[in-house]
mmCIF file as gemmi writes it, N, C-alpha and C atoms, coordinates in Angstrom:
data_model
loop_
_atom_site.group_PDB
_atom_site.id
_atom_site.type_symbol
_atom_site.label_atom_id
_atom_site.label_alt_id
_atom_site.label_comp_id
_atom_site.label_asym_id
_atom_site.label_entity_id
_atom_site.label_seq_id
_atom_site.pdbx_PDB_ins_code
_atom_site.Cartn_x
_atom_site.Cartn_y
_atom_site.Cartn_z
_atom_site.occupancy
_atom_site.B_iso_or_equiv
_atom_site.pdbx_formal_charge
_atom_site.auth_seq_id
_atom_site.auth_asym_id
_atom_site.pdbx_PDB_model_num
ATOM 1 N N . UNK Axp A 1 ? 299.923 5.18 232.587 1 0 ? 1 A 1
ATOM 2 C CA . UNK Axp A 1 ? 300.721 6.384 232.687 1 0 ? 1 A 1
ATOM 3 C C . UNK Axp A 1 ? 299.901 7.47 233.39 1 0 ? 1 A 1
ATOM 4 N N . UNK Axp A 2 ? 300.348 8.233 234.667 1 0 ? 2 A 1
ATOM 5 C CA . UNK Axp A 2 ? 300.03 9.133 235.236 1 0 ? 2 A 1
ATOM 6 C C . UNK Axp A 2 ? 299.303 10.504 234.231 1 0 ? 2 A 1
ATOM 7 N N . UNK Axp A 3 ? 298.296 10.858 234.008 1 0 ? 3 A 1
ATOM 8 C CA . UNK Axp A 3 ? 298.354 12.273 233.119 1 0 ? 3 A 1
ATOM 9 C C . UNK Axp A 3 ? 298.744 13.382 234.108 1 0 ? 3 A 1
ATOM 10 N N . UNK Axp A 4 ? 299.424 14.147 233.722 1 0 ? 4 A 1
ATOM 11 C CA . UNK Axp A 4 ? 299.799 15.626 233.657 1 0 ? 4 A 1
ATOM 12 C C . UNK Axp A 4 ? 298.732 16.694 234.583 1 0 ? 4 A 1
ATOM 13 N N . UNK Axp A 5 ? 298.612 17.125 235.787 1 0 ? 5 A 1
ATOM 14 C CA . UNK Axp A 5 ? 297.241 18.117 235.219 1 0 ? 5 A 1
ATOM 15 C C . UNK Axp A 5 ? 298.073 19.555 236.108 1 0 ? 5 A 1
ATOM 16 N N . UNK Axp A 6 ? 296.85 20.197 235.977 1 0 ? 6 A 1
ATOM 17 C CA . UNK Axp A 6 ? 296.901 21.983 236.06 1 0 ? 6 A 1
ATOM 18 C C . UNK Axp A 6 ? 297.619 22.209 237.565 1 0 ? 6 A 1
ATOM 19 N N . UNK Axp A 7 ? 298.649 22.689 237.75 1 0 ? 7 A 1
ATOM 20 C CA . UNK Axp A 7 ? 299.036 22.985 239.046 1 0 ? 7 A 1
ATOM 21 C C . UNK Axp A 7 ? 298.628 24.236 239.504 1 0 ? 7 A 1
ATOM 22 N N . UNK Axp A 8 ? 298.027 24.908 240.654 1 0 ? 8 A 1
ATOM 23 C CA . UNK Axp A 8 ? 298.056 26.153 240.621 1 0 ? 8 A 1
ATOM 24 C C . UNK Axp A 8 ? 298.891 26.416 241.548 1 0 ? 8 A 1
ATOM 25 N N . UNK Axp A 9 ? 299.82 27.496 241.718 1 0 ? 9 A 1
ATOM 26 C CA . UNK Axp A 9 ? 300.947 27.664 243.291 1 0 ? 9 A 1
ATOM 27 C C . UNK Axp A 9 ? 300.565 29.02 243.692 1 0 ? 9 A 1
ATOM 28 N N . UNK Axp A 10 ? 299.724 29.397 243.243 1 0 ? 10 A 1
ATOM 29 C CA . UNK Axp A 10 ? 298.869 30.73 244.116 1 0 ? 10 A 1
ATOM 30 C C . UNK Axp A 10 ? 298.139 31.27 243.105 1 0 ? 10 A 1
ATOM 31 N N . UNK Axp A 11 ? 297.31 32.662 243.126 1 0 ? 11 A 1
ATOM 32 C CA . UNK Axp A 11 ? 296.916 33.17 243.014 1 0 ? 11 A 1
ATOM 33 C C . UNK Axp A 11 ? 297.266 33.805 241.336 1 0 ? 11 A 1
ATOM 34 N N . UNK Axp A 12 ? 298.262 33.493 241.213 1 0 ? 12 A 1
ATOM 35 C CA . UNK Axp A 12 ? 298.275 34.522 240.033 1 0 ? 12 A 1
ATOM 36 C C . UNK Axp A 12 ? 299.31 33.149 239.172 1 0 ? 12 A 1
ATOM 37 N N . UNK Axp A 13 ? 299.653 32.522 239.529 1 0 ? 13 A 1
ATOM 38 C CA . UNK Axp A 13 ? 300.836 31.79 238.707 1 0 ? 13 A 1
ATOM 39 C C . UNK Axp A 13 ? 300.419 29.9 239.177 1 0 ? 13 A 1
ATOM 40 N N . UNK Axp A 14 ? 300.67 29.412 237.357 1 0 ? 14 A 1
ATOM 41 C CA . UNK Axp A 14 ? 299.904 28.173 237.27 1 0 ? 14 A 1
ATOM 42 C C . UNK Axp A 14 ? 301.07 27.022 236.486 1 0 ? 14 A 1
ATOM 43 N N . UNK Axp A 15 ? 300.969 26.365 236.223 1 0 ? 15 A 1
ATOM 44 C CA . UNK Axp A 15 ? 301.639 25.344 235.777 1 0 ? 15 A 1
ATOM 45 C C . UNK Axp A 15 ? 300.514 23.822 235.216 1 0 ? 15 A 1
ATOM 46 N N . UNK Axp A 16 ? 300.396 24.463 233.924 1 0 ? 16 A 1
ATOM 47 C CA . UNK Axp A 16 ? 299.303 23.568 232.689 1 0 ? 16 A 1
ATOM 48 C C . UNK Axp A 16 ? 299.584 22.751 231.724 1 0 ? 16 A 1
ATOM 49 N N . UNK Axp A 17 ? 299.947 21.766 232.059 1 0 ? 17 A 1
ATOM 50 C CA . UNK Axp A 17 ? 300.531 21.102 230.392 1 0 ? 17 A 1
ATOM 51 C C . UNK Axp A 17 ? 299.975 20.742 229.431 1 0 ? 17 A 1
ATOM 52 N N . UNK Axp A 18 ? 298.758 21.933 228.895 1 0 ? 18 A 1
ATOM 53 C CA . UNK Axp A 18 ? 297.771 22.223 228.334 1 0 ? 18 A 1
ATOM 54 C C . UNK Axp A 18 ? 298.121 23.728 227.893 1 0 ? 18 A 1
ATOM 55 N N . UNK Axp A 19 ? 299.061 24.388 228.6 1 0 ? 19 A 1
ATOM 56 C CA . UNK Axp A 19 ? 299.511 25.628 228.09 1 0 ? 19 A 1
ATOM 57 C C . UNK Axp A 19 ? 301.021 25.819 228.354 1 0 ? 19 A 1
ATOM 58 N N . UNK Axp A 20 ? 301.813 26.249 227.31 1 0 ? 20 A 1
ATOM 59 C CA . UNK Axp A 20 ? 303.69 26.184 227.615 1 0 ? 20 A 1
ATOM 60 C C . UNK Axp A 20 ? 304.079 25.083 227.692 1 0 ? 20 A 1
ATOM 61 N N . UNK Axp A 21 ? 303.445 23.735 227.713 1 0 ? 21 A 1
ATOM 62 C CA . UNK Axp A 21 ? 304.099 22.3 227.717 1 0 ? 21 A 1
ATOM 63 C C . UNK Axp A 21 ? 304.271 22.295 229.303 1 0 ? 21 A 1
ATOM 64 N N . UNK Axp A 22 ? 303.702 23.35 230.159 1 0 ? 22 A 1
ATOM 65 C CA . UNK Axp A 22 ? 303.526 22.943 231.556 1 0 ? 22 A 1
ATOM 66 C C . UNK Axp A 22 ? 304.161 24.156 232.454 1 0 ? 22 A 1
ATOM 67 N N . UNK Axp A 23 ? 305.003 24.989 231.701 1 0 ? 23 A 1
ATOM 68 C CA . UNK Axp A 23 ? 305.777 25.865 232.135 1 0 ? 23 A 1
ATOM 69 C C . UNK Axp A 23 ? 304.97 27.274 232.919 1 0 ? 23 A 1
ATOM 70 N N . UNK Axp A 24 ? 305.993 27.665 234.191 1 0 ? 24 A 1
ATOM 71 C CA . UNK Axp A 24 ? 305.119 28.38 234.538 1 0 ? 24 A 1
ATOM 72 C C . UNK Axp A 24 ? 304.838 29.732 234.345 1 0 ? 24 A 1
ATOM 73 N N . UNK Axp A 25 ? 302.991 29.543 234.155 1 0 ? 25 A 1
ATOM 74 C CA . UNK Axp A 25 ? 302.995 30.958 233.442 1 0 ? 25 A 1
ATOM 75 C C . UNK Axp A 25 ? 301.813 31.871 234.415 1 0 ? 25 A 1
ATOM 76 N N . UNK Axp A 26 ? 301.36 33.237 234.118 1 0 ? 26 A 1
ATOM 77 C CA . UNK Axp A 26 ? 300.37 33.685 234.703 1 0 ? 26 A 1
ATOM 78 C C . UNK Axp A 26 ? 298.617 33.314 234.441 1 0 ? 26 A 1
ATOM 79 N N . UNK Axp A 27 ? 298.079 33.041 235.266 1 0 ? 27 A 1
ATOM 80 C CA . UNK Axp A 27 ? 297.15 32.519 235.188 1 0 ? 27 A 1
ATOM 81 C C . UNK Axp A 27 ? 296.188 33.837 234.108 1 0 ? 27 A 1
ATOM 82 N N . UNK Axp A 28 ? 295.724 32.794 233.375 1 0 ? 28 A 1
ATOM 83 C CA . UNK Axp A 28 ? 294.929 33.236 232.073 1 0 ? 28 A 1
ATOM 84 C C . UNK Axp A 28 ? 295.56 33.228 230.977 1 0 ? 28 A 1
ATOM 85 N N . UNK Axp A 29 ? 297.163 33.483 230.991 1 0 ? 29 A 1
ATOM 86 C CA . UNK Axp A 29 ? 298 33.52 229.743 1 0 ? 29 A 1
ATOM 87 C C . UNK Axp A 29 ? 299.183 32.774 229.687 1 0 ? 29 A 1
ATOM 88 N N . UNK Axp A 30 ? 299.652 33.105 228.185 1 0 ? 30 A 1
ATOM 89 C CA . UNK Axp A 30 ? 300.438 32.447 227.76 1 0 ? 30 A 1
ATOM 90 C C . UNK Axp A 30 ? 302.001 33.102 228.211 1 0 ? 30 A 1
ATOM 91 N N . UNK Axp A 31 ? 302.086 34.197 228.963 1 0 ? 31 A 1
ATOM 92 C CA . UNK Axp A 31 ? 303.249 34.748 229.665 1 0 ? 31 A 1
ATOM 93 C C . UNK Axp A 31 ? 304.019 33.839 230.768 1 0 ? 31 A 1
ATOM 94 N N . UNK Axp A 32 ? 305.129 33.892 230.467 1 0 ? 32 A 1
ATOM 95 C CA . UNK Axp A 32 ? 306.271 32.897 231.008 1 0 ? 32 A 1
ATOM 96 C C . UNK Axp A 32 ? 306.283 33.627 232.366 1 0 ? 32 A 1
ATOM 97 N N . UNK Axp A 33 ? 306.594 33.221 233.478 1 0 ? 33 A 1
ATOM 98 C CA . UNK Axp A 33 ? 307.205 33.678 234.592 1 0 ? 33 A 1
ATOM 99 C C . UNK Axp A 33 ? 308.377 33.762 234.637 1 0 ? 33 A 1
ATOM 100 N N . UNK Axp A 34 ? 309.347 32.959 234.161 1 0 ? 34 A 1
ATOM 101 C CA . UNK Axp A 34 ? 310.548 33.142 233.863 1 0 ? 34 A 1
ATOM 102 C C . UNK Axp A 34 ? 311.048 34.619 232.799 1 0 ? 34 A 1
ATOM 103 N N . UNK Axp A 35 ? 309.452 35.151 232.003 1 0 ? 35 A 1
ATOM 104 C CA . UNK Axp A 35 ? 310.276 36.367 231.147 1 0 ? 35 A 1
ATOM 105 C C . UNK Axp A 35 ? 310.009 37.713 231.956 1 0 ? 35 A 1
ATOM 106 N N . UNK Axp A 36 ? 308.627 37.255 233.082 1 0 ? 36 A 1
ATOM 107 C CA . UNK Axp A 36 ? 309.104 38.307 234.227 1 0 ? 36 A 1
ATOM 108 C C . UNK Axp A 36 ? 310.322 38.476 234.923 1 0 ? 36 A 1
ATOM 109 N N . UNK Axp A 37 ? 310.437 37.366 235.722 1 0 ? 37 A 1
ATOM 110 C CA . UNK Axp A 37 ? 311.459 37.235 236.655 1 0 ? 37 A 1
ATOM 111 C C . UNK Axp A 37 ? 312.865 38.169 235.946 1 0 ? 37 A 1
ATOM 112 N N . UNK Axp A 38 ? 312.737 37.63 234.644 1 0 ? 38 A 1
ATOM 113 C CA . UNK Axp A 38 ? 314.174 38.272 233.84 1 0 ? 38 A 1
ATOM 114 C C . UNK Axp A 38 ? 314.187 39.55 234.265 1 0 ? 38 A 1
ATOM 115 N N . UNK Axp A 39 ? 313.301 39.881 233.533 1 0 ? 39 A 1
ATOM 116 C CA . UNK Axp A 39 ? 313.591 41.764 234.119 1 0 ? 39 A 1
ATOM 117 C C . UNK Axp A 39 ? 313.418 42.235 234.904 1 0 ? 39 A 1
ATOM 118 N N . UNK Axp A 40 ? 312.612 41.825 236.144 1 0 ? 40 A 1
ATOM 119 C CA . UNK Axp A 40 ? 312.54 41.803 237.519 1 0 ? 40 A 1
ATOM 120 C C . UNK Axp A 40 ? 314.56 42.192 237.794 1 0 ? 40 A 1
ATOM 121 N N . UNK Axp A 41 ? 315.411 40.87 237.45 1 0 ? 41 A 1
ATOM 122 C CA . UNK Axp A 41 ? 316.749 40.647 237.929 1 0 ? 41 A 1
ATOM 123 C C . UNK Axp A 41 ? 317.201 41.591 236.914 1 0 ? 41 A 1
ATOM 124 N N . UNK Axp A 42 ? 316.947 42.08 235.686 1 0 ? 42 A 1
ATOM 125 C CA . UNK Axp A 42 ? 317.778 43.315 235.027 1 0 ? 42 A 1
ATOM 126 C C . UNK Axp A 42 ? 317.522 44.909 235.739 1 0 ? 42 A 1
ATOM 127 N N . UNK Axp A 43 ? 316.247 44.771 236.784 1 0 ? 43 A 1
ATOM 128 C CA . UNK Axp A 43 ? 316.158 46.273 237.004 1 0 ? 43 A 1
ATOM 129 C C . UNK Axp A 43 ? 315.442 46.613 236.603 1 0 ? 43 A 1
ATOM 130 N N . UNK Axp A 44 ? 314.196 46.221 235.681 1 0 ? 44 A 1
ATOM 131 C CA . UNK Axp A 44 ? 313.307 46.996 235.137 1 0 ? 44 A 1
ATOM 132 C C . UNK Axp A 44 ? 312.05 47.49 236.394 1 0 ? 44 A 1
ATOM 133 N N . UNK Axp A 45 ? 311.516 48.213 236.349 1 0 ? 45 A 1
ATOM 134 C CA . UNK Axp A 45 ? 310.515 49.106 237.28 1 0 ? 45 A 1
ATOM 135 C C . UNK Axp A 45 ? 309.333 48.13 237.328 1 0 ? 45 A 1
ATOM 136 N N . UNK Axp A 46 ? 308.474 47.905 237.776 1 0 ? 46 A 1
ATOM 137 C CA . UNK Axp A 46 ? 307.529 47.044 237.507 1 0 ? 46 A 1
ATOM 138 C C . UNK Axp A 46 ? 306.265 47.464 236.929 1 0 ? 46 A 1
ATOM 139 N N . UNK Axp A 47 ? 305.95 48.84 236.661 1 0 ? 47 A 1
ATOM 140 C CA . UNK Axp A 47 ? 305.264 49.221 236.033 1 0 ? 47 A 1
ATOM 141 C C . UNK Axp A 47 ? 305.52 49.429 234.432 1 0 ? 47 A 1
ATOM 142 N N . UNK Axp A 48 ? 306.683 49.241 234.013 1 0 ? 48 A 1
ATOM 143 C CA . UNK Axp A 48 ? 307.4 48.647 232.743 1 0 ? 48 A 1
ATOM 144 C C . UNK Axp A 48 ? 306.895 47.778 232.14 1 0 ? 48 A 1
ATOM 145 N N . UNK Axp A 49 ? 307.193 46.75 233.171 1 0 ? 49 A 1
ATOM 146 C CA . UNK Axp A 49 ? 306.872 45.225 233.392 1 0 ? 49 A 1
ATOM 147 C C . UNK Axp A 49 ? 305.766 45.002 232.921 1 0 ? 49 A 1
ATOM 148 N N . UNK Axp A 50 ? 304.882 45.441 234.078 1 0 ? 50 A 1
ATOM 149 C CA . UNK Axp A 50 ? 303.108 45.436 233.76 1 0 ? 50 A 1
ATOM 150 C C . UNK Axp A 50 ? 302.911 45.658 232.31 1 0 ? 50 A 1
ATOM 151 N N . UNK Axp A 51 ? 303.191 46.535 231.974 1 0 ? 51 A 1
ATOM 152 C CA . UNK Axp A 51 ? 302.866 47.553 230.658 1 0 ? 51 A 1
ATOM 153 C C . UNK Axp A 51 ? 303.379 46.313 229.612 1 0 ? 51 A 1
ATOM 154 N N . UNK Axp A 52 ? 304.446 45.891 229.611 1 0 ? 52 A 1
ATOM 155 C CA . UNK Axp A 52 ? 305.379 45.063 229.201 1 0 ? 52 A 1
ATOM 156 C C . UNK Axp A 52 ? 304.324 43.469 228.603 1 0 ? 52 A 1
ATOM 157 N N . UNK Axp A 53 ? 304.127 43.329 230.014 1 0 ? 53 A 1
ATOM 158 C CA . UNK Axp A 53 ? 303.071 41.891 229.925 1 0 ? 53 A 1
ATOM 159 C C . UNK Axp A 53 ? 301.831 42.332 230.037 1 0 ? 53 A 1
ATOM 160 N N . UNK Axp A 54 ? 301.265 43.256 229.309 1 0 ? 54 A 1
ATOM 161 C CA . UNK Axp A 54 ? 299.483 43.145 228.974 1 0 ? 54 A 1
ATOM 162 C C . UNK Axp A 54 ? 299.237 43.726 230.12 1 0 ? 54 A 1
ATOM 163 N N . UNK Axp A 55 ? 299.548 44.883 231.102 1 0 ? 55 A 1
ATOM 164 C CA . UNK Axp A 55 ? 298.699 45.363 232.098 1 0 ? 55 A 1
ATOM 165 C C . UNK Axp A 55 ? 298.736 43.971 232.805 1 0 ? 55 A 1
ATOM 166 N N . UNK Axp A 56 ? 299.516 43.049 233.429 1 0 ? 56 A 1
ATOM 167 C CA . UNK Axp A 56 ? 299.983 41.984 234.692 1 0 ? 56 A 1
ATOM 168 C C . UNK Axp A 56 ? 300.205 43.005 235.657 1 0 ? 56 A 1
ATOM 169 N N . UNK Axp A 57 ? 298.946 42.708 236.764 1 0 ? 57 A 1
ATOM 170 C CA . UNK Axp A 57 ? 298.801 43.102 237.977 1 0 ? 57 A 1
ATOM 171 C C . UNK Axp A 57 ? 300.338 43.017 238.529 1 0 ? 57 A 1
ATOM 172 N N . UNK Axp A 58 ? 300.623 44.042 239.594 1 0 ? 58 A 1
ATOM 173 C CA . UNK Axp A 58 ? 302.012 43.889 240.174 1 0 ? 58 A 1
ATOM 174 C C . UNK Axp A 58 ? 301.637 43.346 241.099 1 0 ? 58 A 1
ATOM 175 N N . UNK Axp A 59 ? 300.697 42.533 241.439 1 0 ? 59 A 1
ATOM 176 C CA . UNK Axp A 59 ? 300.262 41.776 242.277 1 0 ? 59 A 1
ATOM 177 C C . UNK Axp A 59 ? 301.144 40.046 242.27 1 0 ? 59 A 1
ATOM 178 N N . UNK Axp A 60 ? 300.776 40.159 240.626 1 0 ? 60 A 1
ATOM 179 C CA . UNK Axp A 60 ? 301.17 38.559 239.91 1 0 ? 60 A 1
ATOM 180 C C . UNK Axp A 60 ? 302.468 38.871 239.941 1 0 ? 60 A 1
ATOM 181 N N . UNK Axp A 61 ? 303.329 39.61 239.959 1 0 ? 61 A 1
ATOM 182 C CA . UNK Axp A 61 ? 304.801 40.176 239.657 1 0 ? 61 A 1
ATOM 183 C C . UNK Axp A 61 ? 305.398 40.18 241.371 1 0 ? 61 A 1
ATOM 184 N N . UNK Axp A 62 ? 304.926 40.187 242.405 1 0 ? 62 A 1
ATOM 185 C CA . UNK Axp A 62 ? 305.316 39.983 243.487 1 0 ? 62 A 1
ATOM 186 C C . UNK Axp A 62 ? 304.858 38.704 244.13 1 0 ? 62 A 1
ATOM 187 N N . UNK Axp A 63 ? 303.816 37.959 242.885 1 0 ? 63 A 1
ATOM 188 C CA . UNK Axp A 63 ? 303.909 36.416 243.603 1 0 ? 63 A 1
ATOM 189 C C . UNK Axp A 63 ? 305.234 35.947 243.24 1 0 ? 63 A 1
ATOM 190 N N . UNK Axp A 64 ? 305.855 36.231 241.827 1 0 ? 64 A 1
ATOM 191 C CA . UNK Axp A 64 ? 306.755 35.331 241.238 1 0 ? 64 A 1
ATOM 192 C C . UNK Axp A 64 ? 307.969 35.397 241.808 1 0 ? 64 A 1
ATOM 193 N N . UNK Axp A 65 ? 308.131 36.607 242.023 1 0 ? 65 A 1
ATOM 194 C CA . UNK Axp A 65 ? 309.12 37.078 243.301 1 0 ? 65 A 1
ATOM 195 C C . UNK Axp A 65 ? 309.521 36.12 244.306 1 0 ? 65 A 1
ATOM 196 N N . UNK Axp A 66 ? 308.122 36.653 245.29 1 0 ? 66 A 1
ATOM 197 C CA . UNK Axp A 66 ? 308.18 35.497 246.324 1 0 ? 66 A 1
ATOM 198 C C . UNK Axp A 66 ? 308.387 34.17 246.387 1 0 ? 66 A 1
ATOM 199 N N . UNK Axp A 67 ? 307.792 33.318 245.148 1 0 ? 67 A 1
ATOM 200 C CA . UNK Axp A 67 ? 307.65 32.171 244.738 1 0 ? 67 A 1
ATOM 201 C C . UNK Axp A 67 ? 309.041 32.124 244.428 1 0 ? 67 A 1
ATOM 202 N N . UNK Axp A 68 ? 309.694 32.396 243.936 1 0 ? 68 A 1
ATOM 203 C CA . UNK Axp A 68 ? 311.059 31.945 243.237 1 0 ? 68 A 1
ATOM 204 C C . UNK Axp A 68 ? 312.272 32.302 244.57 1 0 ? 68 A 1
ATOM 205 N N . UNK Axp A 69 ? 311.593 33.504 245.406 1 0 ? 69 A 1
ATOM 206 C CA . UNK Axp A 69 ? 313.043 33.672 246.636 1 0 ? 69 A 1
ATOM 207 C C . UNK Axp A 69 ? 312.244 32.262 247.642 1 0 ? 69 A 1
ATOM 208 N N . UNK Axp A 70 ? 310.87 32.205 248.007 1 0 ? 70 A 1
ATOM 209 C CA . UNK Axp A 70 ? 311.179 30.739 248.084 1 0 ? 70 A 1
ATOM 210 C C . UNK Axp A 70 ? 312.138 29.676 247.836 1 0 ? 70 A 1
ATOM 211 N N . UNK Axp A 71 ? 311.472 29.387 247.014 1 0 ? 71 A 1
ATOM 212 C CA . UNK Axp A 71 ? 312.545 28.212 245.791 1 0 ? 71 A 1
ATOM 213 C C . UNK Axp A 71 ? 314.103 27.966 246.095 1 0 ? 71 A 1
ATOM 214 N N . UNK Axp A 72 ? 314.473 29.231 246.592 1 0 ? 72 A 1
ATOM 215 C CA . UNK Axp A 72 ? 315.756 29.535 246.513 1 0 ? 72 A 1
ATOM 216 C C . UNK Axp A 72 ? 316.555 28.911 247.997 1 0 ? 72 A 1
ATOM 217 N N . UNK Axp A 73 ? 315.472 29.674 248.771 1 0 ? 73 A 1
ATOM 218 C CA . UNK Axp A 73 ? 315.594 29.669 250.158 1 0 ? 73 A 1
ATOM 219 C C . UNK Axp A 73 ? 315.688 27.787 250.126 1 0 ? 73 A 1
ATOM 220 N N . UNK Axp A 74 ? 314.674 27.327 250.367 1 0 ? 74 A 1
ATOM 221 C CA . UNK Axp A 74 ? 314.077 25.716 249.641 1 0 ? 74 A 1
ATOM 222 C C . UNK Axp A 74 ? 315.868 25.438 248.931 1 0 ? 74 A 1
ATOM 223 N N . UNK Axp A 75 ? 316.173 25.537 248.048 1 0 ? 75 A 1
ATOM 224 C CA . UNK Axp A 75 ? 317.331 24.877 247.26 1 0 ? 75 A 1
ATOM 225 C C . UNK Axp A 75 ? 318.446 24.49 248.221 1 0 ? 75 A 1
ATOM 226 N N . UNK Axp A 76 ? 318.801 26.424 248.899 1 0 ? 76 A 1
ATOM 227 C CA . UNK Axp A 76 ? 320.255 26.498 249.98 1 0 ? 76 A 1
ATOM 228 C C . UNK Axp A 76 ? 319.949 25.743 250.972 1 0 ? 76 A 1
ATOM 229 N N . UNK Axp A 77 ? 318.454 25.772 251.547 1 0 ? 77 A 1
ATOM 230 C CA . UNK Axp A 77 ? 318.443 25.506 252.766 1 0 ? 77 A 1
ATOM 231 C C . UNK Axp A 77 ? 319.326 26.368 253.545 1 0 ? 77 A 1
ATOM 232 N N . UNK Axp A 78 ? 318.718 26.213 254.912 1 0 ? 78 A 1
ATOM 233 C CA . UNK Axp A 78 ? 319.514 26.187 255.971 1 0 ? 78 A 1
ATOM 234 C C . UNK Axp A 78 ? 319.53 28.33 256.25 1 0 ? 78 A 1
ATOM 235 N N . UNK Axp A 79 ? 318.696 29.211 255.258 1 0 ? 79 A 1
ATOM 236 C CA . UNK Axp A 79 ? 318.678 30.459 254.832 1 0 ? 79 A 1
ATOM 237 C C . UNK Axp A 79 ? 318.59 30.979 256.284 1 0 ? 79 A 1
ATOM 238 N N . UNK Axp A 80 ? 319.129 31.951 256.539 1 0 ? 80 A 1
ATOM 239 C CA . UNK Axp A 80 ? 318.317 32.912 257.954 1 0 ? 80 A 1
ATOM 240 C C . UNK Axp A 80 ? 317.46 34.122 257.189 1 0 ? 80 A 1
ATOM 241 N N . UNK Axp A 81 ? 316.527 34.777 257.923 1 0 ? 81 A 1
ATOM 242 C CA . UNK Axp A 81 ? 315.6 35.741 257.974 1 0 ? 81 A 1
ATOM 243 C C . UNK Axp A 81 ? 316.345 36.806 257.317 1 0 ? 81 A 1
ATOM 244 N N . UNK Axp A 82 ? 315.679 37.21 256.125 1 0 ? 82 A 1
ATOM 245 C CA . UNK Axp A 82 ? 316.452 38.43 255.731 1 0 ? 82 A 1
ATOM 246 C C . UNK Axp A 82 ? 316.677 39.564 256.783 1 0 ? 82 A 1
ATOM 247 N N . UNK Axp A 83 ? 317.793 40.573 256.892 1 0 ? 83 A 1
ATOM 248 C CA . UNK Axp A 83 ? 318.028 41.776 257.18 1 0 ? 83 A 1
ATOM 249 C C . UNK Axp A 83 ? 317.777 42.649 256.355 1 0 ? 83 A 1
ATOM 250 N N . UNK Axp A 84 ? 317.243 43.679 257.141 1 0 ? 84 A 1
ATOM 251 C CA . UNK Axp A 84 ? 316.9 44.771 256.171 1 0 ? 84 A 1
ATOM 252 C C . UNK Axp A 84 ? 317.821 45.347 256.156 1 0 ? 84 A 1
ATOM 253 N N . UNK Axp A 85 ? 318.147 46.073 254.619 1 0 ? 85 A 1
ATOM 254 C CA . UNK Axp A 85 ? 319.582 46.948 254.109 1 0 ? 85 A 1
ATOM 255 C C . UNK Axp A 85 ? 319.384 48.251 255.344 1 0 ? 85 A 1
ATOM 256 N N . UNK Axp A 86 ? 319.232 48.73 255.931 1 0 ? 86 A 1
ATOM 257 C CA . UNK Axp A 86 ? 318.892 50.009 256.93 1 0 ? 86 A 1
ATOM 258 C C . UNK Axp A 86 ? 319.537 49.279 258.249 1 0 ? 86 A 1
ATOM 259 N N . UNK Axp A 87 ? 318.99 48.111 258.443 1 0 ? 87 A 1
ATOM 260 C CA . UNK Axp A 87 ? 319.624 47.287 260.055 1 0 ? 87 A 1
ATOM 261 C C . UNK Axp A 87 ? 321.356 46.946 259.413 1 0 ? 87 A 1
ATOM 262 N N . UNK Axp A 88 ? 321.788 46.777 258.059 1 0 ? 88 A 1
ATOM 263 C CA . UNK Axp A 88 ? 322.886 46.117 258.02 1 0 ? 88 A 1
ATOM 264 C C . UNK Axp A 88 ? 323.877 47.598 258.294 1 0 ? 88 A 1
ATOM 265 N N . UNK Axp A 89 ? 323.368 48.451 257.742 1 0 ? 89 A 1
ATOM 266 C CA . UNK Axp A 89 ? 323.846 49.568 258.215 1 0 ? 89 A 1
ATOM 267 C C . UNK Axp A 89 ? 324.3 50.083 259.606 1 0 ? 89 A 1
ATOM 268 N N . UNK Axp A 90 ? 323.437 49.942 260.572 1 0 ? 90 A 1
ATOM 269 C CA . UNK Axp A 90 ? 323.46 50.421 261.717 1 0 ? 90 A 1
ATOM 270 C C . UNK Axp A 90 ? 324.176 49.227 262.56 1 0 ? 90 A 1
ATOM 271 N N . UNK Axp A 91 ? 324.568 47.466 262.125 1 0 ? 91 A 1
ATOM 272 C CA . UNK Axp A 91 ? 324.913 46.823 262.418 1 0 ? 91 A 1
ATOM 273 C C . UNK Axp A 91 ? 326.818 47.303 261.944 1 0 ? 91 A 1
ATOM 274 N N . UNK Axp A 92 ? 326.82 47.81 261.084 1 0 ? 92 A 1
ATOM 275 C CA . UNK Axp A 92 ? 327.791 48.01 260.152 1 0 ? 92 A 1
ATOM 276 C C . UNK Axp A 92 ? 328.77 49.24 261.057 1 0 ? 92 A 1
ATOM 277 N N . UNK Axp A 93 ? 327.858 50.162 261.718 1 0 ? 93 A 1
ATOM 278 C CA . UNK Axp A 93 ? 328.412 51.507 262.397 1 0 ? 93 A 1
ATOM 279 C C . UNK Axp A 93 ? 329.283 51.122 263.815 1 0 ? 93 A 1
């Protein structure tokens, strides 16, 4: 049987099945990325956040970001280059 080991997918966010049963969390702790991401998608400020998860760099809070609009991009496939809300505007006029 294959063992399990430590994934790292950047800098701040890991995947250990030695910590969370493997789930991904911020490197050093036991904080879910998934209980960022949550309030990330409710609106919370990210200095909330930080405060929220132990002083978590908004550093680690804009990997998970990225990492997950990845993911996303990755799922749909086929994504084009975001527009910025300011160009959809002036596209819009």
């Amino acid at each position: 049987m294959k063992e399990a080991k430590r994934i790292e997918l950047g800098k701040y966010i890991v995947s250990d099945p030695e910590i969370c049963h493997g789930q991904l969390t911020f490197n050093g702790t036991r904080l879910l990325v998934k209980d960022a991401l949550y309030f990330v998608a409710k609106g919370y400020d990210w200095n909330s956040i930080s405060k929220e998860f132990y002083d978590l760099p908004h550093e680690a809070i804009a990997e998970a970001v990225e990492l997950a609009s990845q993911a996303l991009i990755d799922r749909v496939g086929n994504a084009q280059t975001p527009v910025k809300p300011s160009e959809k505007r002036k596209r819009a006029a």
